[in-house]
Legacy VTK file of the C-alpha trace (Angstrom):
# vtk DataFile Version 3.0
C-alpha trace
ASCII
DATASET POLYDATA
POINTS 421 float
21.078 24.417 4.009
20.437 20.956 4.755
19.739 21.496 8.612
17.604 24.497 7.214
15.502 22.079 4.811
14.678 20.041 8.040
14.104 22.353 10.542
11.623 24.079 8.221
9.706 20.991 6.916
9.586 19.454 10.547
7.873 23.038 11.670
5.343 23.378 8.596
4.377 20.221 9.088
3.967 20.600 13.099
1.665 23.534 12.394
-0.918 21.441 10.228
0.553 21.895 7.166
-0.478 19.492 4.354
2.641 17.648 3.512
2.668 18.314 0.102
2.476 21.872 0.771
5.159 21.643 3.671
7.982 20.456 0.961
7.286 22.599 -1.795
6.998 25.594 0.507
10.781 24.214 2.468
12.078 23.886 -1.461
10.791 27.588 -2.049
12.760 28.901 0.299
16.245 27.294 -0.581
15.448 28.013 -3.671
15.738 31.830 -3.044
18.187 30.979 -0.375
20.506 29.550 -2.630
19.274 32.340 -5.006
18.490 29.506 -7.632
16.015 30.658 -10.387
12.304 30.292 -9.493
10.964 29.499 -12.737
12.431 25.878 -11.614
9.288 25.628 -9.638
7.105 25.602 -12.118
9.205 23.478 -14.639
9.766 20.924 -11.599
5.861 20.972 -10.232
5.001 20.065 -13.890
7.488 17.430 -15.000
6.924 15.630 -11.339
3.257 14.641 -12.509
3.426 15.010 -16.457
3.710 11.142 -16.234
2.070 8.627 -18.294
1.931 5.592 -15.440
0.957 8.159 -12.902
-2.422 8.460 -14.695
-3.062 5.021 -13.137
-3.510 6.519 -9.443
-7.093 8.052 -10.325
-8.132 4.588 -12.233
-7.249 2.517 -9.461
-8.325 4.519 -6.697
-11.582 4.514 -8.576
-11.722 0.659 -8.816
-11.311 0.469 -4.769
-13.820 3.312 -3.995
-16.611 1.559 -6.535
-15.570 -2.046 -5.155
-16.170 -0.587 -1.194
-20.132 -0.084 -2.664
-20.228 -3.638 -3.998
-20.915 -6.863 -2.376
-17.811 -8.447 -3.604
-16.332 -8.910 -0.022
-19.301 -10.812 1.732
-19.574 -12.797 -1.822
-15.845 -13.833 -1.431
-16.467 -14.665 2.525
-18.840 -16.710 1.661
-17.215 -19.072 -1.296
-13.852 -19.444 0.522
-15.396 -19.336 4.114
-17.869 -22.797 2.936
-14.636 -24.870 2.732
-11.797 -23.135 5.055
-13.886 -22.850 8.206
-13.331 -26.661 8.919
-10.379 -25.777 10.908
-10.398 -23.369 14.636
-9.978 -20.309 12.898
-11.001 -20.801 9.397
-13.314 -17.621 9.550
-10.139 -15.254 10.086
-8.029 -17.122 7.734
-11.135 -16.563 4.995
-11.026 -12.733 5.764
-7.466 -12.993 5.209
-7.696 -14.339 1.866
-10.308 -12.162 0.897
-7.681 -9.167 1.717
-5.183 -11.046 -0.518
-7.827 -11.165 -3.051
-8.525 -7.141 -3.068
-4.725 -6.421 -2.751
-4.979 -8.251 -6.251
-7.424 -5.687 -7.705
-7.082 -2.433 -5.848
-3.734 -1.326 -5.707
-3.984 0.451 -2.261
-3.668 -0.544 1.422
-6.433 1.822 2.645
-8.675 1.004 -0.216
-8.202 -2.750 0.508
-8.920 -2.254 4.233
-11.971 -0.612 3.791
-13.248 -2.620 0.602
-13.535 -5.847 3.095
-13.814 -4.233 6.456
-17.385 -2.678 6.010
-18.851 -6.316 5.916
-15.866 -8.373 7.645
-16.022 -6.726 11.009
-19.852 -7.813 11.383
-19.505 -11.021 10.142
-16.627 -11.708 12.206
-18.321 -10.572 15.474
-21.391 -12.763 15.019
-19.048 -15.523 14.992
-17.600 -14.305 18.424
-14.705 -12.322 17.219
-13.780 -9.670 19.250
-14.045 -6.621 17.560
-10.224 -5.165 18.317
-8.988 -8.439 16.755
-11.444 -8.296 13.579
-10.268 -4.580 12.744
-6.748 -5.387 13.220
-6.676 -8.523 11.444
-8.327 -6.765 8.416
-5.798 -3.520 8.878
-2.847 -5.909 8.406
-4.215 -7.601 5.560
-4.944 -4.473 3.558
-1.163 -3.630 3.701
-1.303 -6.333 1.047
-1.958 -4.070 -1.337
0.864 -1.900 -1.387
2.936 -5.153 -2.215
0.775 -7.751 -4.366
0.703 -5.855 -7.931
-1.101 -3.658 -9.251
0.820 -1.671 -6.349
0.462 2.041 -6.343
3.151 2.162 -4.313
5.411 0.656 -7.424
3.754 3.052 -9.610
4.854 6.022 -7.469
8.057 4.349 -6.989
8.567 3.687 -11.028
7.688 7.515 -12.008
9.570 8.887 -9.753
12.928 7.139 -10.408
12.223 5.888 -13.652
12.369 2.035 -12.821
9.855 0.057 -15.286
6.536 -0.308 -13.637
6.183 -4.000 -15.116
8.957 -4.890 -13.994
8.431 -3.866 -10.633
5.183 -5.645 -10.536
6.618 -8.710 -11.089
8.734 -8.455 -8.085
6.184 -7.684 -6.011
4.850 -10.896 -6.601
7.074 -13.562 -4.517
6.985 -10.810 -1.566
3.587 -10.223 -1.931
3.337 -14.313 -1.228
5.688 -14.415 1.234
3.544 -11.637 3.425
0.303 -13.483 2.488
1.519 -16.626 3.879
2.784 -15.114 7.084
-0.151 -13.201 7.828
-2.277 -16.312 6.966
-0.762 -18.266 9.243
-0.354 -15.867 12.113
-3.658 -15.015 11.942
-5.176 -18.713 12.143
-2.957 -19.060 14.884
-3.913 -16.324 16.756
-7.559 -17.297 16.617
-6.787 -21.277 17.374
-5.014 -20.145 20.639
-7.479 -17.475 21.929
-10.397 -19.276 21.058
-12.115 -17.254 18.907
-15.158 -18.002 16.216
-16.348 -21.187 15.495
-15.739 -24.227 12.977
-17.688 -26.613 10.532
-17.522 -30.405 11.140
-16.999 -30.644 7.088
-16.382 -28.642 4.258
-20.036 -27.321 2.995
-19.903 -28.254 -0.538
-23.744 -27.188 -1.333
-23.014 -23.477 0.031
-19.785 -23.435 -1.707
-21.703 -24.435 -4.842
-24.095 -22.000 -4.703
-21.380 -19.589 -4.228
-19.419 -19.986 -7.007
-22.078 -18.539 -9.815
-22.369 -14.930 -7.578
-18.830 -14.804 -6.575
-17.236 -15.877 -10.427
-17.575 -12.184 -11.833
-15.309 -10.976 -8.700
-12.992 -13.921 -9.122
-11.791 -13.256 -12.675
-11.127 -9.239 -11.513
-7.600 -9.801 -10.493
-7.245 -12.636 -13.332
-8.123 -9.210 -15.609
-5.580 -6.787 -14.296
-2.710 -9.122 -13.428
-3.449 -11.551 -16.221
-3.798 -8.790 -19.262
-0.260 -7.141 -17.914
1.724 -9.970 -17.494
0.056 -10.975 -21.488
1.226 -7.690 -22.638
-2.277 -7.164 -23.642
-2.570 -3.581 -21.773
0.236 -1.224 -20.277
-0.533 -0.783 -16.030
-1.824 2.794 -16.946
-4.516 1.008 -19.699
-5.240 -1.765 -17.233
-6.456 0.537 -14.461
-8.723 1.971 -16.556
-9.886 -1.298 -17.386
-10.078 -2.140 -14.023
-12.482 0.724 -12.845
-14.756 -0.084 -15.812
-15.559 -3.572 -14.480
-15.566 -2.482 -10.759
-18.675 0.062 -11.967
-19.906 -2.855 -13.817
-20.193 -5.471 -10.807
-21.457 -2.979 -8.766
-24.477 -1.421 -11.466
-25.077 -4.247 -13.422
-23.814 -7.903 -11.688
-24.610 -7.152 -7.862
-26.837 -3.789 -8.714
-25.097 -2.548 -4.963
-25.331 0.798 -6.230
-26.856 3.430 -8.751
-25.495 5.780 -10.924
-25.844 8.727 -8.433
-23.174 6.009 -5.959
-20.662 5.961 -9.230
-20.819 9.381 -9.309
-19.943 10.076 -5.681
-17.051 7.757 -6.011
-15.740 9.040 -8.667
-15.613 12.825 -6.769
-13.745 11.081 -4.125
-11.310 9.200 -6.081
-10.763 12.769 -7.829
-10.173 14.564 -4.465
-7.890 11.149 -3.107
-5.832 11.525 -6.561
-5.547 15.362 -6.054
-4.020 15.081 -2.615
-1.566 12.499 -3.892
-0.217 14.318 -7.431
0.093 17.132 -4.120
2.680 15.383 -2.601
4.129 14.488 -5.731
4.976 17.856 -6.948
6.118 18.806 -3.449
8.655 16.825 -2.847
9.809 16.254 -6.547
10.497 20.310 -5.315
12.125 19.030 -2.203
14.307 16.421 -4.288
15.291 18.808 -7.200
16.600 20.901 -3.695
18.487 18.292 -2.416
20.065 17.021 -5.473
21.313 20.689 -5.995
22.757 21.027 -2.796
24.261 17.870 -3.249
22.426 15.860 -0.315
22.667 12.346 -1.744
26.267 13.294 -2.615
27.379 14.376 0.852
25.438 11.133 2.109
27.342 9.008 -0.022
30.630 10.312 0.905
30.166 10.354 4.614
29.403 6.702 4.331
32.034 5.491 2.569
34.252 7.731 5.070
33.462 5.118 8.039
33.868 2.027 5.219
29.849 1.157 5.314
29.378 -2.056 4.359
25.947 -2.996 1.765
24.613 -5.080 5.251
24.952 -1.680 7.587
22.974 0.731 4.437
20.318 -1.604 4.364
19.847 -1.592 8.079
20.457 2.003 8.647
17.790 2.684 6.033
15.332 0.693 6.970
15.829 1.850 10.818
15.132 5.161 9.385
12.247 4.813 7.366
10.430 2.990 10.581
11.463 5.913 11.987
9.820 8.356 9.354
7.128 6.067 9.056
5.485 6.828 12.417
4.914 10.813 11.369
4.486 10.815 7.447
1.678 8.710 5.368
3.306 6.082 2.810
2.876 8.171 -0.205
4.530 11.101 1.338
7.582 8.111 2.912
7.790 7.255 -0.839
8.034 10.929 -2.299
10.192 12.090 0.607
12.775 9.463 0.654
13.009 7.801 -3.173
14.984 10.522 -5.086
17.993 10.178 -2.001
17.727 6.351 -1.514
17.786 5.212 -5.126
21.077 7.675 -5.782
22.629 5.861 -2.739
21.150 2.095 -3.514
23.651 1.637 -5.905
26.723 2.512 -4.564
26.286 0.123 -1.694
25.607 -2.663 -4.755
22.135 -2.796 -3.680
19.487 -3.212 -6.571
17.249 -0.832 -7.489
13.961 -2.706 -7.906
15.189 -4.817 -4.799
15.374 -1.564 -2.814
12.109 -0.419 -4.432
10.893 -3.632 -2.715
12.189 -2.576 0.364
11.048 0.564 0.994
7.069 -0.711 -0.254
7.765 -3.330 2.446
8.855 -0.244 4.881
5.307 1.904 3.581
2.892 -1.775 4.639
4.468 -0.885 7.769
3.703 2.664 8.172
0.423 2.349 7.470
0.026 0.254 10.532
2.246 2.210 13.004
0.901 4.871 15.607
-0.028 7.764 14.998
-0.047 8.077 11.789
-1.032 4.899 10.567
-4.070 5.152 8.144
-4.915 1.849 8.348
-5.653 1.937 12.021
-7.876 4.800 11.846
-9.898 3.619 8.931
-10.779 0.344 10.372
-11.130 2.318 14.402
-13.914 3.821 12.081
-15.210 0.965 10.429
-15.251 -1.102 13.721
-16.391 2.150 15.585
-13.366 1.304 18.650
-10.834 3.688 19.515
-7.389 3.485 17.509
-5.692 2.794 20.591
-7.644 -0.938 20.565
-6.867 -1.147 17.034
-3.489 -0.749 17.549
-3.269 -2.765 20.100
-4.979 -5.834 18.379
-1.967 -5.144 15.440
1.133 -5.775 17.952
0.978 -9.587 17.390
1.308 -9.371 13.349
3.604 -6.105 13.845
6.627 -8.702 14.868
5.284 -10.731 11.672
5.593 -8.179 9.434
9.586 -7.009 10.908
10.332 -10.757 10.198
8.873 -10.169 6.687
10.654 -6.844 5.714
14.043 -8.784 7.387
13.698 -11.537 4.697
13.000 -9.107 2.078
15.644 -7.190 3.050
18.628 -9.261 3.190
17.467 -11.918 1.021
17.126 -10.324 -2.327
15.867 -13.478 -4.370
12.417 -12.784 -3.171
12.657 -9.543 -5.453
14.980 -10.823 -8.198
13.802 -14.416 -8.753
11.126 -13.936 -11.355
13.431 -11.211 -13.332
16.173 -13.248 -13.986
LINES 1 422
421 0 1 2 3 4 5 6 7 8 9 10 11 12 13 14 15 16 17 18 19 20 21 22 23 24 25 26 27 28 29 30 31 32 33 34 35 36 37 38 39 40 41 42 43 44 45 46 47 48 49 50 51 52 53 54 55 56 57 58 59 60 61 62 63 64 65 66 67 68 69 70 71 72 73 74 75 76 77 78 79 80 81 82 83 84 85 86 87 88 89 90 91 92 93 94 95 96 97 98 99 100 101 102 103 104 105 106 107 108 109 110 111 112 113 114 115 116 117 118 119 120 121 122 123 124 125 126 127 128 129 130 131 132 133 134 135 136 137 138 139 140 141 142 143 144 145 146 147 148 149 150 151 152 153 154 155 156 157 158 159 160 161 162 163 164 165 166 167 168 169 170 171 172 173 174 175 176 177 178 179 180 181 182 183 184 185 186 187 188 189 190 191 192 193 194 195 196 197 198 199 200 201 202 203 204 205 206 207 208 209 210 211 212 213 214 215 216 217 218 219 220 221 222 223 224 225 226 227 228 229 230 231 232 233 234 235 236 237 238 239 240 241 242 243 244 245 246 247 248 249 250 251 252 253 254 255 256 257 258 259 260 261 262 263 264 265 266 267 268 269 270 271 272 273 274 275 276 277 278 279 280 281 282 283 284 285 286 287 288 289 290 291 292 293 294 295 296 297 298 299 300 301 302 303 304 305 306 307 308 309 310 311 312 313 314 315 316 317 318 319 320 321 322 323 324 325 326 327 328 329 330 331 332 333 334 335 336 337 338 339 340 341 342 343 344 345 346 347 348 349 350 351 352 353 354 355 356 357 358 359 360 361 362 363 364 365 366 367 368 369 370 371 372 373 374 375 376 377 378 379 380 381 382 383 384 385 386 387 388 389 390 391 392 393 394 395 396 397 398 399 400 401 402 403 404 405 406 407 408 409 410 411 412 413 414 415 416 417 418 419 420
């Protein structure tokens, strides 16, 4: 039944198939294979998104389509970019920050990308970037919000195996830093060696002046959503509400970037974004109510503890196979696909759950970066208007970054666990 599950899913999905689609129809099937009662669809399909935190997809996928109309990016650029640029580099390091700034407020890696892409690309090339470079640089950094709460991925993660959201936001937070401060560095680096851009002989303290009155509404957005969570002022679910209300604010009221018609169009797109994710969700919380009846975790379990696994050779074997999986499925459907299985395991190998939750977040930043399915790389190939194949390219150098990253996360779990305890 197993080899059945994958050899149908693995065909659906070469056809075309949406994903979500693919894993309800492969659950179907078993279903009436296993001649299991159908009416388990519908209970499944309904329980899988009658969630309270998952209501915090649309909000937040809201924020980061109203906050890709504003000017908040090339307001950020220019506050951080008036004092960094004194060093070779400082204009990629400043686009850096500014991704670390919307992985604060947006939840999502593709949202961040293309939030700070749309004006980063441009205003890296007139400072003699080369274009490859200034789409990678800004794919890798919008990983950062997958990792740096509010995380969507965490949500996900949290409804689907029950795992406290908060919780899990909080241990996002020393990872999230410890990627920040890699790519930060890697990416000054980068630019010091090759040459790129140019740098100030001292810090301009009159444009960073002027700066700070336009760019002080966007500064206190990620003081608002991490700040009110961490108070226990709002829930995650509350805050992203919150958070969409003040992205449509900067943007009609504080920048005036767009109009009421703009809001409107975002707001269809975050619908039809939040449809095709609850998709997946109720597909493969089909595909995992399959499994678990057939006992897949089970039979994993026992075969691994047949050849004496130790905790170190789990962690490697899963994250060797979710780079693996990572290179044909998005991150949401890597999340929905692999969570039910790996957080039934986790624990038998002593492993903890929000540290593995960690893990496998650290395993989606990747995904999203790795050809050909990496969404990252085709949203900025569209921003930059280069072929993926440059973009990709220009992403090799932080690729080895971010293995050294999800390495450290990996086997050192007080990155996870620190701020828990």
């Amino acid at each position: 039944m197993i080899a059945i599950v994958v050899v149908l899913l693995l065909a659906l999905l070469a056809v075309g198939m949406h994903v979500g689609v693919a894993m309800g129809l492969s659950a179907i099937v078993i279903l009436w294979l296993e001649g299991l009662p159908l009416q388990a669809v519908a209970q499944n399909a309904f329980r899988s998104v009658n969630s309270y935190a998952l209501v915090a997809v649309p909000f937040f996928i809201l924020a980061g389509e109203l906050m890709m109309r504003g000017r908040i990016a090339e307001v950020l650029v220019d506050l951080i970019g008036a004092v960094v640029r004194v060093i070779r580099g400082g204009l990629a390091l400043t686009v850096m920050l500014g991704c670390i700034f919307f992985a604060a407020v947006s939840g999502s890696s593709v949202a961040s990308a293309a939030a700070i892409g749309r004006s980063s690309v441009s205003i890296l090339a007139s400072d003699g970037y080369p274009k490859h470079f200034s789409a990678a640089l800004v794919a890798v950094g919008g990983t950062l919000g997958l990792m740096i709460p509010p995380s969507l991925s965490f949500i996900l993660i949290g409804s689907m195996v029950g795992l406290p959201i908060d919780r899990l936001f909080v241990a996002g937070i020393l990872p999230g830093v410890l990627e920040a401060i890699l790519l930060a560095i890697t990416s000054t680096a980068i630019a010091r060696r090759r040459g790129y851009g140019t740098q100030l002989e001292r810090p301009d303290w009159l444009a960073f002046r002027r700066s700070i009155g336009p760019a002080l509404p966007a500064v206190l957005f990620p003081i608002l959503i991490v700040g009110t969570i961490y108070a226990g002022i709002f829930t995650p679910t509350e805050v992203a509400a919150v958070a969409a209300l003040y992205a449509a604010l900067l943007c009609l009221v504080v920048y005036r970037t767009t109009t009421l018609a703009g809001v409107w169009q975002s707001c269809k797109s975050a619908a039809r974004s939040s449809a095709m994710i609850y998709l997946v969700v109720v597909g493969g919380a089909l595909l995992a109510y399959v499994l678990t009846r057939i006992g897949f975790a089970d039979q994993l379990i026992t075969a691994a503890k047949a050849v004496n696994m130790q905790p170190w050779m789990f962690l490697i074997a899963v994250n060797l196979f979710l780079l693996l999986l990572g290179m044909f499925v998005d991150g949401i459907s890597l999340i929905v696909l692999t969570a039910p299985t790996l957080f039934q395991m986790a624990p038998q190998f002593g492993v903890d759950p929000i540290h593995m939750a960690v893990i496998l977040t650290a395993n989606v930043e990747i995904a999203t970066l790795t050809p050909p399915i990496g969404l990252n790389l085709f949203v900025m190939s569209g921003i930059a208007r280069i072929p993926v194949e440059q973009v990709a390219r220009g992403v090799m150098p932080f690729y080895g970054i971010r293995l050294v990253a999800l390495l450290l996360l990996t086997f050192v779990p007080w990155f996870s666990l620190a701020l828990l305890r």
